[in-house]
C-alpha positions as CSV (number, residue, x, y, z in Angstrom):
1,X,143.1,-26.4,57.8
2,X,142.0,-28.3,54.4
3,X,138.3,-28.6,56.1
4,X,138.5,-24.7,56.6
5,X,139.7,-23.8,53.0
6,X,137.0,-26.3,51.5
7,X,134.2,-24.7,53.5
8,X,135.5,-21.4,52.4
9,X,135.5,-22.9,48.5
10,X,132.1,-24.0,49.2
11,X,131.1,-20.6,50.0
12,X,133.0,-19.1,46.9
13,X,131.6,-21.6,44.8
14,X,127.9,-20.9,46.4
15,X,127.8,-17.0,46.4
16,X,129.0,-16.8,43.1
17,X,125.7,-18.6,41.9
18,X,123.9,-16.3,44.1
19,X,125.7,-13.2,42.9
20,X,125.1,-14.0,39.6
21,X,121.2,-14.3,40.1
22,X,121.3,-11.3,42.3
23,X,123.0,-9.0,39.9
24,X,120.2,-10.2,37.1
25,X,117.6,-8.8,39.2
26,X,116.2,-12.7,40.7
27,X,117.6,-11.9,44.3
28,X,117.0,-8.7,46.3
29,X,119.8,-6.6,46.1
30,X,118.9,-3.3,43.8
31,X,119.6,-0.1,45.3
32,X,116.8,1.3,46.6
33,X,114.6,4.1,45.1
34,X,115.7,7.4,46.6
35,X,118.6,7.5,46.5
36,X,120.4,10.7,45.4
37,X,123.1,10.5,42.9
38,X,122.8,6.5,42.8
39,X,125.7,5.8,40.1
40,X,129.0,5.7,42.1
41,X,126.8,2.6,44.6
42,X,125.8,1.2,41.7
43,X,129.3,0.6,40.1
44,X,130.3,-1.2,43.3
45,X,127.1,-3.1,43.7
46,X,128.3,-6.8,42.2
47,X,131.5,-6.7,44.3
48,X,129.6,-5.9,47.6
49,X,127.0,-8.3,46.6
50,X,129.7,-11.1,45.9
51,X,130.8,-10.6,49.5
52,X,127.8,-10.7,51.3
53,X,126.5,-13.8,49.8
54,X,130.0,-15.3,50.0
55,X,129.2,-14.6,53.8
56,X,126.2,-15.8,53.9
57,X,127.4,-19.0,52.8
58,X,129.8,-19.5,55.0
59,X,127.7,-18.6,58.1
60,X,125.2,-21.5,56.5
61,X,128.3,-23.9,55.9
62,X,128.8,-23.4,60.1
63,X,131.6,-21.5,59.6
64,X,130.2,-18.6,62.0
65,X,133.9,-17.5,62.7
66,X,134.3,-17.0,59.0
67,X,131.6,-15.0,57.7
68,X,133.7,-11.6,57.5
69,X,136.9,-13.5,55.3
70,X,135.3,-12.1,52.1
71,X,134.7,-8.5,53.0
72,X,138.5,-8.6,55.0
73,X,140.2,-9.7,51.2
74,X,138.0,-6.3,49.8
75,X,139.4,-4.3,52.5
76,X,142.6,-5.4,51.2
77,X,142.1,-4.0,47.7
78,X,140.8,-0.7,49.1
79,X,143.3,-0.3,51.1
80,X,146.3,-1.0,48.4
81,X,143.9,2.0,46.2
82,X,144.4,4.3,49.4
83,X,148.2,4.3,49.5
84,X,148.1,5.8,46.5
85,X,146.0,9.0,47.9
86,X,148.3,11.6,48.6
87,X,147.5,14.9,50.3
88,X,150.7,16.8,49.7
89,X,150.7,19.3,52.1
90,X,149.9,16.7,55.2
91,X,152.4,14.7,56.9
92,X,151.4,11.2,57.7
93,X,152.9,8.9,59.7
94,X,152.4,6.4,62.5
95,X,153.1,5.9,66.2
96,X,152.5,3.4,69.1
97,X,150.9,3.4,72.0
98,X,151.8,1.2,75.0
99,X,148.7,-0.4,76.6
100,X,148.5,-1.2,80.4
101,X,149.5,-5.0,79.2
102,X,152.3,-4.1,77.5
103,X,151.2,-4.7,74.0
104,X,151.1,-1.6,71.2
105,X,148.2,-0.3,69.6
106,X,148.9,1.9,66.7
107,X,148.0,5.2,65.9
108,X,147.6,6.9,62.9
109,X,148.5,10.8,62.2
110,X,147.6,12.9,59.4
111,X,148.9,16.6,60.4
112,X,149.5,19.7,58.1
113,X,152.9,20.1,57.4
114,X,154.7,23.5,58.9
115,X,153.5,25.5,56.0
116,X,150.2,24.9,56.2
117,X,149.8,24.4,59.9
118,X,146.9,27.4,61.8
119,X,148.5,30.1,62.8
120,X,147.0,29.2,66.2
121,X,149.4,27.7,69.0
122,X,148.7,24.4,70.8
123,X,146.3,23.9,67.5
124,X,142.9,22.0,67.8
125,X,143.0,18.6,66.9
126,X,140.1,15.4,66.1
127,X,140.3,12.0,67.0
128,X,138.6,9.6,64.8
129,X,137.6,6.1,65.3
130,X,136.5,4.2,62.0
131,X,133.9,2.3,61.6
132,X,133.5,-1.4,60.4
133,X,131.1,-3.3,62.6
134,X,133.8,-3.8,65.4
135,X,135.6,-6.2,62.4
136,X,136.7,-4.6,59.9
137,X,138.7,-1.7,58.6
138,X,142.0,-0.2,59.9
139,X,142.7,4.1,59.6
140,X,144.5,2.8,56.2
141,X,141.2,2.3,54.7
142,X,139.9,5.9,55.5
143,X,142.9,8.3,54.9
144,X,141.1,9.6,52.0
145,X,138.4,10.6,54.5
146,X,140.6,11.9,57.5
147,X,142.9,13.0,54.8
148,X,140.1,15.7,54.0
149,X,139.4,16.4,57.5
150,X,142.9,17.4,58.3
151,X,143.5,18.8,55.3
152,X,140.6,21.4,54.8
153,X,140.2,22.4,58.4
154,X,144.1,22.7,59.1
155,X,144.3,20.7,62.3
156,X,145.6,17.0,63.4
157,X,143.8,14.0,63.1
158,X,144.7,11.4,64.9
159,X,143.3,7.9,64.3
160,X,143.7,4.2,66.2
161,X,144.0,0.8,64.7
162,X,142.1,-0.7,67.6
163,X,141.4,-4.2,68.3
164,X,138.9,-5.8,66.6
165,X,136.2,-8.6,67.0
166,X,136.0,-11.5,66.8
167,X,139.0,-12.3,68.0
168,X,138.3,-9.3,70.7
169,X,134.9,-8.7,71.7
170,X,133.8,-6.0,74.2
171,X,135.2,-3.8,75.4
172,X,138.8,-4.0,73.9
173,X,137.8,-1.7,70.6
174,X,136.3,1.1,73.3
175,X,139.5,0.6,75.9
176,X,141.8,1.2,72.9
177,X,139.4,4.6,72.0
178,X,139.4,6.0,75.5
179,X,143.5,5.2,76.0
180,X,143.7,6.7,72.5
181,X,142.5,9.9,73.8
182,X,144.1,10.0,77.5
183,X,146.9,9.7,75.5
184,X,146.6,12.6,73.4
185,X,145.6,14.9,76.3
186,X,148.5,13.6,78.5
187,X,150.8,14.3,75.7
188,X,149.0,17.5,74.2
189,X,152.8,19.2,74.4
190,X,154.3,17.1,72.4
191,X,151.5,16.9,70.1
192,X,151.4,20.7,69.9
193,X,147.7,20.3,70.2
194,X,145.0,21.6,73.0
195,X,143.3,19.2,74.8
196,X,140.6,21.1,75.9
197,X,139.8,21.6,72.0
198,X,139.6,17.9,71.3
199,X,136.8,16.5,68.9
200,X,135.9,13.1,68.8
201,X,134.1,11.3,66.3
202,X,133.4,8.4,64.3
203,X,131.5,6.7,61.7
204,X,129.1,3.4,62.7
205,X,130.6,1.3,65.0
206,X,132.9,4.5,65.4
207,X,130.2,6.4,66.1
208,X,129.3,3.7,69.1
209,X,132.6,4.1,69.9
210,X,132.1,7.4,70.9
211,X,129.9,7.6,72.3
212,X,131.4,5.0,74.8
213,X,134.3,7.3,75.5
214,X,132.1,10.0,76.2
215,X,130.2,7.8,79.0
216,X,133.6,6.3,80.4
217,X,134.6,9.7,80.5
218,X,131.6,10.9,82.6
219,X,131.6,7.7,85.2
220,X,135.7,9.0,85.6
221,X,134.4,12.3,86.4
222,X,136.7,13.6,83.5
223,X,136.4,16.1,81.0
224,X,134.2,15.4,77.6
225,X,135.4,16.1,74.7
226,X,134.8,19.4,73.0
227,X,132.0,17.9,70.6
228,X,131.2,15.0,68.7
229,X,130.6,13.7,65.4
230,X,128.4,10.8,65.3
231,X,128.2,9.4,61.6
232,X,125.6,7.0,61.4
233,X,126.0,5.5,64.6
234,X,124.5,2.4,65.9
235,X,123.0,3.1,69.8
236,X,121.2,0.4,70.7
237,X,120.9,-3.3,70.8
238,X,117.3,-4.6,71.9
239,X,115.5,-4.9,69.2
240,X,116.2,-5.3,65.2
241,X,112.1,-4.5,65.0
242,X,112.2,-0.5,64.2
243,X,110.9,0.5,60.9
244,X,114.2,1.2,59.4
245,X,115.6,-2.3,60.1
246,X,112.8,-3.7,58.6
247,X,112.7,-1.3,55.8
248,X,116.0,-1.5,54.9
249,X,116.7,-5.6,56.1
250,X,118.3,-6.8,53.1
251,X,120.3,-3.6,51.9
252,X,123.7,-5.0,50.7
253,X,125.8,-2.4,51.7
254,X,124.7,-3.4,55.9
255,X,121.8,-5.6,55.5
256,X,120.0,-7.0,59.2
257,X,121.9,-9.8,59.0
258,X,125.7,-8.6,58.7
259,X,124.3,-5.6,61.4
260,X,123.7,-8.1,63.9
261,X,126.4,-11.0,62.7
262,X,128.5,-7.6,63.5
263,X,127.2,-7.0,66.9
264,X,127.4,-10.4,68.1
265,X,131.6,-10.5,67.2
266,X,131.7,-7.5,68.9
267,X,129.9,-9.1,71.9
268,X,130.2,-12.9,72.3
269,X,133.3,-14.0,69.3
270,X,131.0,-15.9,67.1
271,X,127.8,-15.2,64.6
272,X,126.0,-18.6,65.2
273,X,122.4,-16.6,66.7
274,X,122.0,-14.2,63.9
275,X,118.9,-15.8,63.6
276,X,117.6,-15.4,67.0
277,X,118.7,-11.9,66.9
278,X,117.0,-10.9,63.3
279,X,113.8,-12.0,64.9
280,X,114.5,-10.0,67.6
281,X,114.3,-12.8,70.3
282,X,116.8,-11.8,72.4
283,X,114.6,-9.7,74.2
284,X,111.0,-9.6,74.8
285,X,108.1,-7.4,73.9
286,X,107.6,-6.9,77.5
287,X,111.0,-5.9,77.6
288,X,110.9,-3.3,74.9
289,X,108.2,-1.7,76.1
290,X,109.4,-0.9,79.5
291,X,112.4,0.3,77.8
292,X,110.1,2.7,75.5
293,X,108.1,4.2,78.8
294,X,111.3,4.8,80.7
295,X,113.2,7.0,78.5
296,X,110.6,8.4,76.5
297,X,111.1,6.0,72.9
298,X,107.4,4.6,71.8
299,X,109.1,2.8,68.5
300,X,110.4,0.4,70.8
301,X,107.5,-1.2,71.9
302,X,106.1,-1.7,68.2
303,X,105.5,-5.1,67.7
304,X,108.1,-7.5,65.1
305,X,105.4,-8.4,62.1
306,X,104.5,-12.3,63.3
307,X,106.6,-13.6,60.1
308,X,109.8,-12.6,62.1
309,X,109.2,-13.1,65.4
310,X,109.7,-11.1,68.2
311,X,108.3,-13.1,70.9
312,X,111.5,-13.5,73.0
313,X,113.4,-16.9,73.6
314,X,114.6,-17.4,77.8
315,X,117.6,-18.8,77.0
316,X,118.6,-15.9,74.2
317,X,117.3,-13.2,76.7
318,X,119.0,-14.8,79.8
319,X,122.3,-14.7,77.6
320,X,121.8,-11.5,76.2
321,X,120.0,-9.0,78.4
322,X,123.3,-7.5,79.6
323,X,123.5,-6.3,75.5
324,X,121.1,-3.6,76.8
325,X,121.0,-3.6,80.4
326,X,124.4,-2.3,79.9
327,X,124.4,2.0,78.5
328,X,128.2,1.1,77.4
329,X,126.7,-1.3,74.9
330,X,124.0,0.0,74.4
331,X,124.2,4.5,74.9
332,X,120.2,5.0,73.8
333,X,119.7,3.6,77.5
334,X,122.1,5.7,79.1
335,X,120.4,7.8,82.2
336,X,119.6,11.3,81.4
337,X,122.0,12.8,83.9
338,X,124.7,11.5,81.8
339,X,123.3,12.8,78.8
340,X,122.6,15.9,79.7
341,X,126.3,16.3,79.9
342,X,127.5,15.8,77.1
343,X,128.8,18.0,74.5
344,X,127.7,19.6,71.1
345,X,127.0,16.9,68.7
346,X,126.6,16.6,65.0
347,X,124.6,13.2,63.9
348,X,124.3,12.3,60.6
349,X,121.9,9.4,59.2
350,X,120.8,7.7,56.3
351,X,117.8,7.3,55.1
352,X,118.2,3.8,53.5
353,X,120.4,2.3,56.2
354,X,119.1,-0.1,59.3
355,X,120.5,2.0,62.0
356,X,119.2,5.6,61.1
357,X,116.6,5.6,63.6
358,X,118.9,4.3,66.2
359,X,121.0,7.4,65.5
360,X,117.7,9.9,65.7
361,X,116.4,8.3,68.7
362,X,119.9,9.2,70.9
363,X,120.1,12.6,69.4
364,X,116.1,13.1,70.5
365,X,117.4,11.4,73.9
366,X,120.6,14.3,73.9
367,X,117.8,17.4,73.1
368,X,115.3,16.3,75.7
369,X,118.4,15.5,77.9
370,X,118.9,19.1,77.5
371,X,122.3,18.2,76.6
372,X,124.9,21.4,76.5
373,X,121.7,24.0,76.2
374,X,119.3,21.6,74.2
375,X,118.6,21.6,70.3
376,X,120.9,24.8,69.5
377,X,123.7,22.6,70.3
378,X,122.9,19.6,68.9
379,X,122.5,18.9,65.5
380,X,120.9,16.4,63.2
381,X,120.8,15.4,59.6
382,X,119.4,12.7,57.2
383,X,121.1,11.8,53.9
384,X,119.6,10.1,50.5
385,X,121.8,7.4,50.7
386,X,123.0,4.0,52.3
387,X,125.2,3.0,55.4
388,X,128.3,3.5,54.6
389,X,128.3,6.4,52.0
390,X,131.5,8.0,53.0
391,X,133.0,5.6,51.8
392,X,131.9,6.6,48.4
393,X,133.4,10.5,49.1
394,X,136.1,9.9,47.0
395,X,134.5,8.7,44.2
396,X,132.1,12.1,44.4
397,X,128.9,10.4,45.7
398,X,126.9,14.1,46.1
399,X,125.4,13.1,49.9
400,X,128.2,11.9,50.9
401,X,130.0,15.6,49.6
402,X,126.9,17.1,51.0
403,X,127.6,15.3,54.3
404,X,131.5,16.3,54.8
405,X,130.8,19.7,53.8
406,X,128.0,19.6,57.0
407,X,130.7,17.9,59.3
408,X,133.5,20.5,58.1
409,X,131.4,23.4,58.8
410,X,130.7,21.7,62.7
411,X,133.8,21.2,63.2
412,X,135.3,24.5,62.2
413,X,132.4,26.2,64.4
414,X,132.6,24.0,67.4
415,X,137.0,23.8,67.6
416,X,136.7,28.0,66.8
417,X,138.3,27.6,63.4
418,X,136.1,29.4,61.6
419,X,137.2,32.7,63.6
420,X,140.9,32.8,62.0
C-alpha cells in the first residue's frame, strides 16, 4: 500500500511540473483553432490538463492499473456539483436490477412527474448509456444531460451504472446494456412505457455500447430498438493511423493516448501497450488494407507517418487481432446484412476529437448498408468542438446547445412526439 500511495505522489508531484509548463504554453495542450465558442473549455483547461499528465506519470512510474485515479477524484467533484441540479418537475430515483449471477446493477430513472407526464399511454421512453472510456463515469455524472432529455421531450429516461474496466473488461459493460434493456421491455407495464418505442443511445464508449446492443440484438433475432443516438462514438479498433487520430493526438480533453489506455481496460485490465497501440502495431498494414477493400473504407489502408510506426509487431497482433476480428468490439466491421438492419440513427461528431472519423465511417457503412431506407433515415452531424463537449451543456458551450437541440428534434421525430 505505502509503495502504491508513493508512486501515486510521484505522479502528483511530476504532473504538477508538467501542468505548470503546459498551462504556460511550453507543452502541447492549447485548444485548438476552430473551435466555436472556446471559453467554457478553456476555463476547465488546467484541471483536465493536471489529470492527464498526473496519468501520464503514473503509467511511466509502471503503475498501468493506476493511470485513471486522477480523472476518478474529478468525477468525484462533478458529480457532488450534479446533486445540486434539480429539474423540478422530474422524479428521480433509482432501482436495481438482478443479473443472471445474482449480483445488482443499478439503474437510474429520471421520469416526469404526473403533471407533466405526455398525454400519451404506455409513453415512449430512451435508455442511455454514458460514456467514459469503459472507466469512468456513473449516470450521476450526467443527470444534467438526461435531466434535459427527459425533461424537454416529456418521456423516461432510464440510465445503468454498469460495470466498468479495469476491474471488468469485455463484455461486462455491454451485458449490463443489453440486460438493461430486456429489462425494460419485459417490464414495459410497470414502467408505463412502450417497448416498441424504445430509443437507445449513448455518448463515446456509450455510443459503442450501442451499438453492441443493437448487434446482440440482431444475432438473438430480436427486435432493434426504435433508433439510435450515437454521440461521438468510437467503432473501431485497428488502427490509431486515421487523420483525425493523428490530427487531434495530443487533445487533452481524449488525447491518443488516454483513447487507447481506454480501450485496452476495456479489453485486457491493464494499459502497459499503449505504446504499441499508438503506433498502431497491433495490426498490420497488410491487415488494414484488407479491412479497407472488404467493406468499402480506403482511410484504413493509409499508411502511419514512419515516426510512429505502423509496421505491426507478431506478438501484439497475435494478442490483439480478436480487437477487430470481433464486430462486437469492433461494429465498423460488422457484415452488411446486419447493418442493413438496423434502425434510424442520429450520429454526431466532433471535429477536433480522435474518434470523429470512426463515427463517419460506420454511419457511411449504415447508408451504403441501406440501413432502414438509406440516407433519409440516417443522419449525420459534425460539431466545432472536442470529445466530450456535452459535458460542457451546462455550462452553455453553443455546439454542445446546438447539438442537444439536433438530438431533441430526432428524438421527438423518431419516438412520434412531435405529433402531440
Amino acid at each position: 500500500m505505502k509503495a502504491k500511495n508513493l508512486v501515486l505522489g510521484l505522479a502528483v508531484a511530476v504532473a504538477a511540473a508538467a501542468a505548470l509548463l503546459a498551462n504556460s504554453g511550453l507543452l502541447h495542450s492549447a485548444l485548438p483553432g476552430g473551435i466555436e465558442d472556446p471559453e467554457p473549455l478553456q476555463r476547465i483547461l488546467p484541471t483536465f490538463n493536471f489529470v492527464f499528465y498526473t496519468g501520464v506519470a503514473s503509467w511511466m512510474l509502471g503503475a498501468t492499473r493506476k493511470v485513471f485515479e486522477p480523472a476518478k477524484f474529478l468525477l468525484r467533484i462533478i458529480r457532488s456539483s450534479n446533486a445540486a441540479v434539480s429539474f423540478p418537475e422530474l422524479e428521480s430515483r433509482i432501482e436495481s436490477i438482478t443479473r443472471a449471477d445474482g449480483s445488482q446493477l443499478t439503474l437510474k430513472i429520471d421520469a416526469p412527474n404526473k403533471q407533466q407526464m405526455k398525454s400519451q399511454k404506455p409513453s415512449p421512453a430512451i435508455l442511455f448509456l454514458h460514456g467514459g472510456g469503459y472507466v469512468l463515469n456513473s449516470p450521476a455524472e450526467y443527470s444534467y444531460l438526461t435531466g434535459n432529455l427527459s425533461s424537454s421531450l416529456g418521456v423516461p429516461v432510464f440510465s445503468p451504472d454498469y460495470r466498468k474496466s479495469p476491474v471488468w473488461t469485455h463484455p461486462a459493460a455491454l451485458e449490463d446494456a443489453l440486460a438493461t434493456l430486456r429489462h425494460l421491455r419485459s417490464n414495459a407495464e410497470a414502467y408505463g412505457i412502450d417497448p416498441e418505442r424504445l430509443l437507445l443511445g449513448g455518448d463515446s464508449a456509450g455510443g459503442h455500447l450501442s451499438i453492441g446492443v443493437t448487434l446482440r440484438l440482431l444475432q438473438a433475432g430480436e427486435a432493434v430498438p426504435s433508433a439510435l443516438l450515437l454521440i461521438y462514438p468510437a467503432t473501431q479498433l485497428v488502427t490509431f493511423c486515421l487523420p483525425s487520430h493523428l490530427e487531434n493526438r495530443f487533445d487533452v480533453f481524449l488525447s491518443e493516448s488516454t483513447a487507447c489506455a481506454f480501450r485496452l481496460a476495456y479489453l485486457v485490465g491493464d494499459t502497459a501497450d499503449v505504446p504499441v497501440w499508438k503506433a498502431s502495431n497491433h495490426s498490420s498494414p497488410s491487415i488494414r488494407s484488407e479491412l479497407a477493400k472488404k467493406f468499402g473504407l480506403p482511410q484504413l489502408a493509409s499508411q502511419c507517418p514512419k515516426d510512429i510506426g505502423g509496421a505491426g509487431l507478431d506478438w501484439a497482433i497475435s494478442r490483439y487481432e480478436f480487437a477487430y476480428r470481433d464486430w462486437l468490439l469492433s461494429p465498423l466491421f460488422a457484415p452488411d446484412e446486419l447493418l442493413a438492419k438496423f434502425p434510424p440513427s442520429l450520429t454526431q461528431t466532433c471535429q477536433f476529437d480522435v474518434l470523429r472519423d470512426e463515427g463517419r465511417m460506420f454511419h457511411e457503412r449504415l447508408v451504403r448498408a441501406g440501413a432502414a431506407g438509406g440516407s433519409r433515415s440516417h443522419r449525420h452531424r459534425r460539431y466545432a468542438s472536442v470529445h466530450g463537449m456535452y459535458g460542457f451543456l451546462r455550462a452553455g458551450h453553443a455546439p454542445a446547445v446546438a447539438a442537444m437541440d439536433e438530438a431533441k428534434t430526432f428524438v421527438a421525430s423518431v419516438l412520434g412526439l412531435d405529433k402531440n
